[in-house]
LOFI-822634 format. One record per residue (C-alpha): x negated, y, z negated; chain; residue number from 0. Coordinates in steps of 0.05 Angstrom, whole numbers, plus 5000, padded with zeros to 4 digits. Each point is the difference from the previous one (the first is absolute). Layout:
# LOFI-822634
    c1    c2    c3  ch    i
     X     Y     Z   A  NUM
...
//
This chain:
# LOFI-822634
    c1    c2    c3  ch    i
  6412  6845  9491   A    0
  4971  4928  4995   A    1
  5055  4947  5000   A    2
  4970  4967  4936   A    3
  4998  4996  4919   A    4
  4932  5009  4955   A    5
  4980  5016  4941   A    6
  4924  5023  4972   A    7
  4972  5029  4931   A    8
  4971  5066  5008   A    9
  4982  5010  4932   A   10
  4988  4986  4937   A   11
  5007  5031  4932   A   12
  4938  4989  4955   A   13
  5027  4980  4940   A   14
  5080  4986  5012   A   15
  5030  4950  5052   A   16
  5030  5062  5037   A   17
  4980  5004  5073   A   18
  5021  5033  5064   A   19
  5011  4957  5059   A   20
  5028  5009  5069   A   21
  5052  4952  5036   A   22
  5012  5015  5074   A   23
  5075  4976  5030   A   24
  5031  5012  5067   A   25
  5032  5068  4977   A   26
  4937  5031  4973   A   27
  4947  4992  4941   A   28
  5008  5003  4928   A   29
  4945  5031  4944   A   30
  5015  4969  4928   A   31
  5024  5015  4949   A   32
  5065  5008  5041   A   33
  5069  5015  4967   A   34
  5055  4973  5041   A   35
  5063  5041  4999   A   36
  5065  4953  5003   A   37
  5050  5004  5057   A   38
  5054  4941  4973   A   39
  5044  5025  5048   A   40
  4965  5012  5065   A   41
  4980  5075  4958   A   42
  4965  5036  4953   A   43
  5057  5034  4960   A   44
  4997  5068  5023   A   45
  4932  5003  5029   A   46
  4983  4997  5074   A   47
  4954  4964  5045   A   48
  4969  5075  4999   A   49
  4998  5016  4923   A   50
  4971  4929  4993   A   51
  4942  5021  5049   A   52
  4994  5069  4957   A   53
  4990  4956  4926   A   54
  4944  4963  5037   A   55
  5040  4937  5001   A   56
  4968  4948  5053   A   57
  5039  4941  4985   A   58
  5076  4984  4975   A   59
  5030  4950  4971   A   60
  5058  5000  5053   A   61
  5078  4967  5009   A   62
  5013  4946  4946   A   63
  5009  4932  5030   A   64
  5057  4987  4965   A   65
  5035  5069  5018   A   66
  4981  5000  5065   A   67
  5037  4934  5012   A   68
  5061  5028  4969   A   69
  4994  5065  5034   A   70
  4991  5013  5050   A   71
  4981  4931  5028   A   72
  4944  4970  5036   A   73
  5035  5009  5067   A   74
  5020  5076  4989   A   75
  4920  5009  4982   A   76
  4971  4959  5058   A   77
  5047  5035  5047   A   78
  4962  5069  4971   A   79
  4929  4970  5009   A   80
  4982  4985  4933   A   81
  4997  5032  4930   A   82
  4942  5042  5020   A   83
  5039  5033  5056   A   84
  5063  4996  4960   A   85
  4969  5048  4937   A   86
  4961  5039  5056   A   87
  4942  4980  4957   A   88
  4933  4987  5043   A   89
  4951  4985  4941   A   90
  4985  4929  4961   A   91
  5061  4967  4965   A   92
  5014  4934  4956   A   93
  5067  4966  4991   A   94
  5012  4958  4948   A   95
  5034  4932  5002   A   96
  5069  5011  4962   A   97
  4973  4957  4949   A   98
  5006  5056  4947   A   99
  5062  5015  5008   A  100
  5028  4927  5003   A  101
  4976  5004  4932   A  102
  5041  5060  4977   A  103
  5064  4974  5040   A  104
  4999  4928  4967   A  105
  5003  5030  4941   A  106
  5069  5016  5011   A  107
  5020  4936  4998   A  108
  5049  4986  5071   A  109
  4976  5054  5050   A  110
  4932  4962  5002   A  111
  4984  4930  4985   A  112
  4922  4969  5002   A  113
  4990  4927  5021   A  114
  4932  4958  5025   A  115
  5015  5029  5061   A  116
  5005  5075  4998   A  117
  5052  5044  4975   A  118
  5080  5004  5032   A  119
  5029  5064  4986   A  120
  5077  5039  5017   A  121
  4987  5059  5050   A  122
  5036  5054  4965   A  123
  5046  5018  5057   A  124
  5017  4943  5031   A  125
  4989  4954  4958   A  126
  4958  4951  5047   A  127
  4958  4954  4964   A  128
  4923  5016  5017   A  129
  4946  4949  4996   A  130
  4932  5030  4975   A  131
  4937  4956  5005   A  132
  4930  4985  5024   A  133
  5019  5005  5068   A  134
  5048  5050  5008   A  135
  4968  5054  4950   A  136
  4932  4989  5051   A  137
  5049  5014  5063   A  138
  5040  5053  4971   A  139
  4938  5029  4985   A  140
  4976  4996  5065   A  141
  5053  5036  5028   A  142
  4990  5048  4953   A  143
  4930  5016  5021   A  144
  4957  5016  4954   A  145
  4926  4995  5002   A  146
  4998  4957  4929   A  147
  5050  4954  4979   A  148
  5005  4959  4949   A  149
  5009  4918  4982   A  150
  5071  4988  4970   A  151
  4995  4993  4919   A  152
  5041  4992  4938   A  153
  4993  5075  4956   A  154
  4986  4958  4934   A  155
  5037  5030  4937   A  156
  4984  5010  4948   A  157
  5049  4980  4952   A  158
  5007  4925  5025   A  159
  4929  4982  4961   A  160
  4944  4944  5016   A  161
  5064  4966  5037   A  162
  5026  5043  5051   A  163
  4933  5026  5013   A  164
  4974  4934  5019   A  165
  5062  4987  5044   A  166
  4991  5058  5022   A  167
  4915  4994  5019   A  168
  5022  4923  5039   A  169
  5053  5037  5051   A  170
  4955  5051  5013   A  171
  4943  4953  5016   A  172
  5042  4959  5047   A  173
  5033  5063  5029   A  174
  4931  5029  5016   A  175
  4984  4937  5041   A  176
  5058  5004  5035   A  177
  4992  5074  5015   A  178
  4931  4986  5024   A  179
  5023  4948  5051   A  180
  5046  5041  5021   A  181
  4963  5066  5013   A  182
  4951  4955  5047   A  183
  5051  4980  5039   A  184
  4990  5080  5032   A  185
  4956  5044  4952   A  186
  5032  5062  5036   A  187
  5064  5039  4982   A  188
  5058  5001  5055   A  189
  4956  5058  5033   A  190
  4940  4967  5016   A  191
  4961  5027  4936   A  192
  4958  4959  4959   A  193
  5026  4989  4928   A  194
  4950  4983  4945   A  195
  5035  4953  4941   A  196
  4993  5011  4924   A  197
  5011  4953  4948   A  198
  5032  5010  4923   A  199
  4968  4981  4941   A  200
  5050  4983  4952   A  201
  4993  4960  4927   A  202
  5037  5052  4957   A  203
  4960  5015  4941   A  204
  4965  4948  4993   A  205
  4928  4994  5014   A  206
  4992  4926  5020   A  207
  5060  5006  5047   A  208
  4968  5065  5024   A  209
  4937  4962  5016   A  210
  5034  4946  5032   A  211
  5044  5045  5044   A  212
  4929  5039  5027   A  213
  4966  4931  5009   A  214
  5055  4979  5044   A  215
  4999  5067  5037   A  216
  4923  5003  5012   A  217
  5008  4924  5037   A  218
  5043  5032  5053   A  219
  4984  5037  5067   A  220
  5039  5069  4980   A  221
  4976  5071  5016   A  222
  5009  5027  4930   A  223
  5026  4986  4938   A  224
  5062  5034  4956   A  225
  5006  4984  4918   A  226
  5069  5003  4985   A  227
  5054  4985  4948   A  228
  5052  5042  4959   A  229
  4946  5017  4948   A  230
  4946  5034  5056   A  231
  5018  5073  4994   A  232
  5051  4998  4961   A  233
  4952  4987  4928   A  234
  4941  5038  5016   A  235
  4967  4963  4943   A  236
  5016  4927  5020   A  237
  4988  5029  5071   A  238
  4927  5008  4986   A  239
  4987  4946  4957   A  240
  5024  4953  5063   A  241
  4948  5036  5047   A  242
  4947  4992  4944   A  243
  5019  4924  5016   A  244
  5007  5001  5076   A  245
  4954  5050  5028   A  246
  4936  4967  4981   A  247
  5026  4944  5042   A  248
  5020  5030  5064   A  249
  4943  5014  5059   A  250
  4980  5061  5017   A  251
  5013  5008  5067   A  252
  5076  4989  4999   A  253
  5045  5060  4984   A  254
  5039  4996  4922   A  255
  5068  5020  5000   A  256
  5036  5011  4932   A  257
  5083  4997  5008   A  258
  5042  5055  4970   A  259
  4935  5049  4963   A  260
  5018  5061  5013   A  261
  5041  5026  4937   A  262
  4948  5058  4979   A  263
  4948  5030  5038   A  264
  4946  4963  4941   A  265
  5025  4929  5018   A  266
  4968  5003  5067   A  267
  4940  5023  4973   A  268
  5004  4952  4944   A  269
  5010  4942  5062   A  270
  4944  5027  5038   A  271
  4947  4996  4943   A  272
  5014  4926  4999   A  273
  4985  4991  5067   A  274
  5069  5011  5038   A  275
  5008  5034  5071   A  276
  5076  5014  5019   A  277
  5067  5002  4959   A  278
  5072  5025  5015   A  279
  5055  5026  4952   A  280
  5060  5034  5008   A  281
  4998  5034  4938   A  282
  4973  5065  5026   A  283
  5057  5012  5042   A  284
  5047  4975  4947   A  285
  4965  5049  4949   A  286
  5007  5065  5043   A  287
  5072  4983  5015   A  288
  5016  4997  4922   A  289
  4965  5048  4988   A  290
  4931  4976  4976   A  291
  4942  5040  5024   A  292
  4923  4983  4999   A  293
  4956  5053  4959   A  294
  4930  4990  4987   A  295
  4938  5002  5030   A  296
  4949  4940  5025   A  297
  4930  5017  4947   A  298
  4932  4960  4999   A  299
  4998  4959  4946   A  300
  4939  4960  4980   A  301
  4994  4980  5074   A  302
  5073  4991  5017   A  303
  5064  5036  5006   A  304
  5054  5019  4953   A  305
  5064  5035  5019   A  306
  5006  5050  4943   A  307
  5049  5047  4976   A  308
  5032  5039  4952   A  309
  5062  4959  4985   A  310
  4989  4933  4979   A  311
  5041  4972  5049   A  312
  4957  5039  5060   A  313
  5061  5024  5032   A  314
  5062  5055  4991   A  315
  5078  4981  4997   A  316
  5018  5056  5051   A  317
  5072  5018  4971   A  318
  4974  5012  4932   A  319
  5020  5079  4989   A  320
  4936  5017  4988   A  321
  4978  5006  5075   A  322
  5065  5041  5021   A  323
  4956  5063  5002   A  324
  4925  4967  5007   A  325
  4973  5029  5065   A  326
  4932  4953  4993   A  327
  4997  4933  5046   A  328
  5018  4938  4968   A  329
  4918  4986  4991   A  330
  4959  5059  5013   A  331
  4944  4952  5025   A  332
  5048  4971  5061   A  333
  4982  5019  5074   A  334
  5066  4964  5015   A  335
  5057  5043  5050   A  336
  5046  5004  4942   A  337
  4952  5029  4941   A  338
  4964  5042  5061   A  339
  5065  5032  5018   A  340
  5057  4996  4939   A  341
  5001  5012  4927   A  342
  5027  4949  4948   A  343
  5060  5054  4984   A  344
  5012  4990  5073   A  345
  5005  4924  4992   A  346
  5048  5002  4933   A  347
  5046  5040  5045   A  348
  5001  4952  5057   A  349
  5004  4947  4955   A  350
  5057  5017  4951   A  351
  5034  5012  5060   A  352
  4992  4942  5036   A  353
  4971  5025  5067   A  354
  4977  4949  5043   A  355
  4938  5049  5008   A  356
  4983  4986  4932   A  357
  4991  4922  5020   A  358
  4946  5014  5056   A  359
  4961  5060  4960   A  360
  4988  4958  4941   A  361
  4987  4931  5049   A  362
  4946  5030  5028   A  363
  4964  5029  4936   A  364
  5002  4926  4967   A  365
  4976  4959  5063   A  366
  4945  5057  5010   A  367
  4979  4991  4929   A  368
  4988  4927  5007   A  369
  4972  5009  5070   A  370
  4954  5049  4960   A  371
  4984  4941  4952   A  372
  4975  4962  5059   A  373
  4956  5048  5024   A  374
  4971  5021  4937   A  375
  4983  4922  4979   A  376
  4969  4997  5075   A  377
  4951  5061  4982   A  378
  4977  4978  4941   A  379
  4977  4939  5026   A  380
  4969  5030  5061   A  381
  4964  5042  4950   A  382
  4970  4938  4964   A  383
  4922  4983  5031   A  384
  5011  4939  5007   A  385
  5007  4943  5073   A  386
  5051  4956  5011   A  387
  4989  4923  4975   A  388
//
């Protein structure tokens, strides 16, 4: 495998922004549209390296910078070669740069406190006061690994208005410059792998912020580019009016990466028709653990993709009494291992009583179905006649 990062369009749609491209990294090649399974914790809860492989998974979103330098530390992972070697996963994987969950910790008032700087934060154990900036999410992240990583940011909320999302935009300019200079200082993890470096849009909801933040991003030297914030994914609605803003912008060449879209299986699609390539959520997981299975089947729709189904809400609640005696699979359409092999009646029982097989059954059915997603959005535009420009 070459020892390098890029990134080319391989096609088009005809009449939507969607397109398939292809980015190559030291640990193998990705097709787009690419889901990205989350690992926060150096795993994929309840899936293996294996069942991974068997969704069609090619890339991961893999150990959390800021878990990873809680636990178990950058010296336990160096000592074990890496995250790649540490998961036993030998495919494509991003990191991201703790930024996020700074956010979500300084919300809590003393365990995490923001300055100009960075962000200083209580390890929950011991108590040690840990320093997270420019410099040390890029290095942390090179010990880590992974094939993508990404500058260090400020998550903008959403509840702070034009203010906080200005403050917000300013740090994360200035911490992108200082994450650049430091990935040139080596643009290879600890492990002599080349690391490509994404930037984050940010600018809340706000359009000309928006526009400012992807001006600013275009100017620099960086392998591909992220659009972030606590609204992307989270409100599908302002979620796509912010590509409708963005996209247009960005070249075409350069991988799209949108943070935390991943809720249903129609958000990715919904992402992809306006011109996005990979996202990551860990709300697939989280779904099939409570309980929350995918039903529904990809159709053709006036040259796209909709996930359609009979429930409005295109899934099942598993312990609903209901499916206690319901020998079908949870979606009579899925070529997943679970729907292939087990019965929804199956499922309730597992579920109601709390066996851990349960957890990696249903995993497996809900990462498949977005895999599936993926797939399907890459066939329909292979399908369209048209080249790539």
């Amino acid at each position: 495998m070459q020892n390098t990062y890029t990134s080319k369009l391989i096609k088009k749609h005809p009449t939507l922004p969607a397109r398939i491209m292809q980015f190559s990294t030291p640990h193998g090649n990705v097709m787009t549209p690419a889901f990205m399974p989350v690992g926060t914790r150096a795993m994929v809860n309840y899936l293996t390296p294996h069942d991974l492989e068997k969704t069609n998974s090619t890339i991961i979103l893999g150990g959390n910078t800021y878990h990873m330098l809680v636990s178990p530390g950058m010296e336990t992972i160096e000592s074990l070669g890496g995250m790649h070697r540490l998961m036993g996963w030998n495919h494509a994987m991003l990191t991201d740069s703790g930024g996020f969950q700074v956010f979500s910790l300084s919300k809590k008032g003393t365990i995490c406190i923001i300055d100009e700087e960075g962000a200083h934060f209580k390890h929950p154990m011991s108590g040690k006061i840990i320093h997270l900036n420019s410099q040390s999410s890029i290095q942390t992240q090179k010990s880590i690994g992974a094939d993508i990583i990404m500058a260090f940011d400020e998550c903008t909320p959403e509840h702070g208005g034009r203010e906080a999302a200005v403050a917000a935009l300013e740090r994360t300019h200035r911490w992108l410059l200082l994450s650049i200079a430091e990935h040139a200082k080596n643009p290879n993890s600890f492990y002599g792998n080349h690391q490509a470096l994404f930037g984050i849009i940010q600018g809340g909801s706000f359009r000309d912020l928006r526009e400012k933040s992807t001006e600013f991003i275009l100017k620099q030297q960086l392998d591909g580019i992220a659009i972030g914030g606590e609204v992307i994914g989270f409100d599908m609605q302002k979620t796509a009016e912010i590509l409708d803003w963005v996209t247009p912008m960005l070249p075409h060449d350069k991988i799209r990466y949108t943070m935390g879209v991943g809720l249903n299986p129609q958000d990715l699609l919904d992402v992809v028709a306006r011109g996005v390539d990979i996202f990551d959520c860990v709300a697939p997981t989280r779904n099939a653990r409570h309980g929350t299975l995918y039903c529904g089947e990809f159709v053709e729709s006036d040259g796209w993709l909709k996930f359609q189904s009979d429930d409005a809400s295109s899934r099942i609640l598993i312990k609903k009494s209901q499916y206690a005696k319901d020998d079908s699979p949870i979606s009579s359409s899925c070529a997943c291992y679970t729907c292939q092999h087990y019965s929804r009646g199956y499922l309730h029982y597992l579920f109601k009583e709390g066996l851990i097989a349960y957890f990696h059954l249903a995993s497996i059915h809900n990462i498949h179905v977005m895999q599936e997603a993926c797939e399907r959005m890459r066939g329909c535009i292979l399908n369209c006649h048209t080249s790539p420009s």
